[in-house]
C-alpha positions, 0 to 999 in steps of 0.5 A: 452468473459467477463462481462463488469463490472463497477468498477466506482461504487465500493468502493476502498475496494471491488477494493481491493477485486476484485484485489485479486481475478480476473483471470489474466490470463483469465480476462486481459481486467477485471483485467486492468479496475481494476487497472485503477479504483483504481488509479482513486479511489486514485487520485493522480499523482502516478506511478510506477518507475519500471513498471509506474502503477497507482495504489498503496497500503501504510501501515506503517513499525516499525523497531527496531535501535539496540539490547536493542530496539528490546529486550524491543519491541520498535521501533524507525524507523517508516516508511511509505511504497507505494507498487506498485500494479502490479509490488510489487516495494515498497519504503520506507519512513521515518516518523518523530516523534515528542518526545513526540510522541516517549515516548508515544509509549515507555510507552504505549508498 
């Protein structure tokens, strides 16, 4: 038998954390109310194409175009990236940069 824990009351960080942590396998009950409290927590009306989860993570991914890019550590191809949390299905798009934003982050790195 497992705690009923209110997950309502955590902060999306401490979701985060308890998603990492829980048992899966000895805590389904726990480890679903978690996942359901996060896409709560989010908002949204995301889901998952592979498995329709509804909760998500995003982080942003810098990606060098040719040689030179990747020899003086610049990175043209800026992308946004949703990762599903259940299942790790990740889609990737594509972040429009302004130039001078790009000159910036050339002579600034």
């Amino acid at each position: 038998m497992s705690i009923k824990v209110d997950y309502d009351k955590y902060t999306i960080d401490e979701l985060f954390e308890a998603y990492s942590s829980v048992d899966r396998k000895q805590y389904p009950e726990n480890f679903t109310r978690i996942k359901a409290a996060i896409a709560k927590k989010q908002g949204g009306s995301y889901s998952c194409p592979k498995c329709q989860c509804g909760g998500y993570e995003t982080s942003e991914m810098y990606a060098a175009q040719d040689r030179f890019e990747s020899v003086l550590d610049y990175e043209t191809g800026k992308f946004v990236t949703v990762s599903c949390m259940d299942c790790g299905f990740t889609e990737l798009y594509k972040k429009s940069a302004s130039v001078t934003g790009s000159l910036l982050d050339f002579f600034v790195s």
